[in-house]
C-alpha positions in Angstrom: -2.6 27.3 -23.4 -4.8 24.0 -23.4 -3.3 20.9 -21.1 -1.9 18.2 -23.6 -0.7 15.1 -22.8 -2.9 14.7 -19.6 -4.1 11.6 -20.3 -0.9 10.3 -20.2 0.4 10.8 -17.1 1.6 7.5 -15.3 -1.4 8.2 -12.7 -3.6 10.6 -11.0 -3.0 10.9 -7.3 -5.9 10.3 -5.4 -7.8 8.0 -8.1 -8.5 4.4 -7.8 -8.0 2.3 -10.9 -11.4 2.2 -11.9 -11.9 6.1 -11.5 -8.4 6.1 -13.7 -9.6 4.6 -16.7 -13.3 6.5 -16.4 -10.9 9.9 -16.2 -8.5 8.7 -18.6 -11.8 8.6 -21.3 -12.8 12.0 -19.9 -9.4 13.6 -20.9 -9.3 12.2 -24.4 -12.5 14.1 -25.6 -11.7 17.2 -23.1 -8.4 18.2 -22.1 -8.3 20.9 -24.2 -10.5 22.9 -22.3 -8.3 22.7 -19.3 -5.4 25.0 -18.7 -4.1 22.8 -15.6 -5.1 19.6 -13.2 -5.0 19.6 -9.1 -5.2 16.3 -8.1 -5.7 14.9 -4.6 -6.5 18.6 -3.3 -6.4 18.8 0.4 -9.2 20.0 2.0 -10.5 21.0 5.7 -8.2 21.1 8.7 -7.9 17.5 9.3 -8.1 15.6 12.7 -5.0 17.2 15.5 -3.2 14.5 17.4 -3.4 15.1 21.1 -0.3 17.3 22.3 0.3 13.9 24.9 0.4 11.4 22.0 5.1 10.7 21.9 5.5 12.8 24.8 9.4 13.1 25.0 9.7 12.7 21.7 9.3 16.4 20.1 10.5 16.6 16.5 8.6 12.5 15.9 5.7 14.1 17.5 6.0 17.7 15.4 6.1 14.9 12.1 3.4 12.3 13.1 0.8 15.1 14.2 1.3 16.7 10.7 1.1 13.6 8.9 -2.0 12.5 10.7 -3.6 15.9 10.0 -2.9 15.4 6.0 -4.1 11.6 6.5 -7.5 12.7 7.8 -7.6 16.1 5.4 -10.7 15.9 2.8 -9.2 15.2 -0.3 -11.3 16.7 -3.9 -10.4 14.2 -6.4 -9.6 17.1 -9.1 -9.8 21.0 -8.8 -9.1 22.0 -12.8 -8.6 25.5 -14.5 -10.4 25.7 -17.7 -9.0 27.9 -20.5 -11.7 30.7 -19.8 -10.0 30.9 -16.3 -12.9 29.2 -14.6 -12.4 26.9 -12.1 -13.9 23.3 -11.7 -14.3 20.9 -9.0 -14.0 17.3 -10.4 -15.5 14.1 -8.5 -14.6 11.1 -10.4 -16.4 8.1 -10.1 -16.8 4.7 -11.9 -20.4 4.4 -10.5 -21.6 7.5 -9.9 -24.2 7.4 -6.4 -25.4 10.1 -4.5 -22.1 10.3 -2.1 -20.8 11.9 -4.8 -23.5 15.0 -5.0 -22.5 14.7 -0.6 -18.6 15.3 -1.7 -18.7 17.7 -3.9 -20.9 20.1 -1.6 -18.7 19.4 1.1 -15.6 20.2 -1.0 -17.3 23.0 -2.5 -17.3 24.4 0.9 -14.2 23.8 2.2 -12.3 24.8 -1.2 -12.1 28.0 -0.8 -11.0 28.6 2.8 -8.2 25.3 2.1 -7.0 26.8 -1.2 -8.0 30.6 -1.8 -10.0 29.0 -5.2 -13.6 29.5 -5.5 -15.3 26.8 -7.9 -17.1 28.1 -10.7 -18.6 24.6 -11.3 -18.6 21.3 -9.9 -18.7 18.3 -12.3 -19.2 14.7 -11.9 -17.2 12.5 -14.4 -18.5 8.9 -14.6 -19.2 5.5 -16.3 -22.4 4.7 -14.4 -24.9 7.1 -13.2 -29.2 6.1 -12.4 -31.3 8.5 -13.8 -32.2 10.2 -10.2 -28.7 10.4 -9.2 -28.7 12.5 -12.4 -31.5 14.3 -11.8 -30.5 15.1 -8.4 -27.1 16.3 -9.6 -28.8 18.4 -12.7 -31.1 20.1 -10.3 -28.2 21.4 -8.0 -26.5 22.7 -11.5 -24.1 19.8 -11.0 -22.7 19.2 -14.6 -22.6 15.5 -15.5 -19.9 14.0 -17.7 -20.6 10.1 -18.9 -17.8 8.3 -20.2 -18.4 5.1 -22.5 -15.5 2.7 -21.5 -16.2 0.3 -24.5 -16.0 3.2 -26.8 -13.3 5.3 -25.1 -15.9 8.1 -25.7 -17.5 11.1 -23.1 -20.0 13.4 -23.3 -21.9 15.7 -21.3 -25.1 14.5 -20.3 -27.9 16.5 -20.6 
């Protein structure tokens, strides 16, 4: 059954105003191909606070090493299941540079040892993109969504 009412969510954990409103556009023209949104997906093993860091102090130091180690985890902006049961991973960017082609490798290899999910595409969803970003990202078979803000309009660009 297709996600409804995605777009509407308070907010996406994880996403920066900007990136909000460029994923907010993305939802309205294609939600319904998604079955169901990760957001924020922790990735990697993080950094381990050293075992003398609150010495004395065993169930604060049991608490602040595991918070440290999901502070400094990779986080995938969104990991989405489509309604053919394929699985994307999602950068979101407002202005889209080629950090984000960097992320999404990374996260593309880290997914699947973090989560058990192997991505069956990565996606970048964006306002702004340079054509050699683009061509970069179309040459790795990175799919690109542009979103028009002034339009509230997306569409895959080719």
């Amino acid at each position: 059954m297709p996600a409804t009412g995605e777009q509407n969510r308070r907010y996406f954990p994880g996403l920066k105003p900007d990136e909000e409103r460029v994923w907010r556009v993305f939802l309205h023209g294609f939600e319904g191909q998604f079955t169901r949104f990760y957001y924020n997906v922790m990735l990697g093993e993080g950094q381990v606070v050293s075992p003398s860091a609150l010495v004395g102090f065993p169930k604060l130091m049991e608490a602040h090493r595991e918070w440290w180690r999901n502070l400094t985890r990779r986080k995938a902006d969104v990991v989405a299941l489509a309604e053919d049961g394929a699985w994307w991973l999602i950068e979101v960017e407002h202005k889209c540079g080629p950090g984000a082609l960097g992320q999404l490798l990374l996260y593309d290899n880290l997914l699947a040892p973090s989560t058990g999910v192997e991505a069956d595409f990565l996606a970048v969803v964006c306002a702004e993109i340079r054509d050699d970003t683009a061509e970069a990202l179309a040459a790795l078979d990175v799919l690109i969504y542009q979103v028009d803000l002034s339009t509230v309009s997306a569409a895959r660009r080719e």
